[in-house]
C-alpha positions in Angstrom: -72.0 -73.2 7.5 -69.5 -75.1 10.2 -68.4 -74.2 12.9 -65.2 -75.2 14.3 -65.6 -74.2 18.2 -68.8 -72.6 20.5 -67.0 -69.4 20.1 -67.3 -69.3 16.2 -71.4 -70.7 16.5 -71.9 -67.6 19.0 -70.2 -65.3 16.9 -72.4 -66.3 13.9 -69.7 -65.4 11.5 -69.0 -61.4 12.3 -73.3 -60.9 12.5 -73.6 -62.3 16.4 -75.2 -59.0 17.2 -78.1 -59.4 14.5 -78.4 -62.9 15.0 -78.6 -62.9 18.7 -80.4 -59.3 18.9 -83.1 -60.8 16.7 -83.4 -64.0 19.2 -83.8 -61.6 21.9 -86.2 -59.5 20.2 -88.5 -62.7 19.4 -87.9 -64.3 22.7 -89.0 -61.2 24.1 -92.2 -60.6 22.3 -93.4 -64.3 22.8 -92.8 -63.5 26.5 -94.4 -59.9 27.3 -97.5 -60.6 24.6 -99.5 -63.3 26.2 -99.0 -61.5 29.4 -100.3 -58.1 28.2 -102.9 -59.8 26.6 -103.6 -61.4 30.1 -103.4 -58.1 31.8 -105.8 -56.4 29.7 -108.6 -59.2 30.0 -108.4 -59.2 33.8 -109.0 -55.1 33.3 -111.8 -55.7 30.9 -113.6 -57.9 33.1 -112.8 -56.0 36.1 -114.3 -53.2 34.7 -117.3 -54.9 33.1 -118.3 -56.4 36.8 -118.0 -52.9 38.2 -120.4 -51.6 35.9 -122.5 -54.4 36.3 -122.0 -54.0 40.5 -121.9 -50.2 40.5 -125.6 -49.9 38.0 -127.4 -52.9 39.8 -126.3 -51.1 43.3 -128.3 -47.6 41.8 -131.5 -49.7 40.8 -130.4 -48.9 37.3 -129.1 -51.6 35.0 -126.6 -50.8 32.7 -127.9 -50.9 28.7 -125.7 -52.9 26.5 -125.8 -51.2 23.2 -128.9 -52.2 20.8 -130.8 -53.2 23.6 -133.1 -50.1 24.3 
């Protein structure tokens, strides 16, 4: 397909709104996932040291599964 001016590549031929939606949509996801993902390690290890803090502080270890 050509385009004759900016205006007729942004208007994608009358489907700008998919075209550009779906962009936006990807754009979006590559974003927001690797920083989700990063959010919930942090919580997982935060969690796992607290366990590990809050049984050790009790005199009682916490059992990882398969180990008792």
């Amino acid at each position: 397909m050509q385009w004759h001016s900016v205006g007729e590549f942004f208007a994608m031929g009358g489907y700008a709104f998919y075209v550009w939606g779906s962009v936006g949509a990807c754009a979006a996801a590559m974003l927001i996932e690797p920083w989700l993902l990063r959010r919930r390690h942090r919580r997982v290890l935060r969690s796992l040291r607290q366990r590990r803090d809050g049984g050790a502080a009790r005199g009682q270890g916490v059992a990882m599964e398969g180990t008792r």
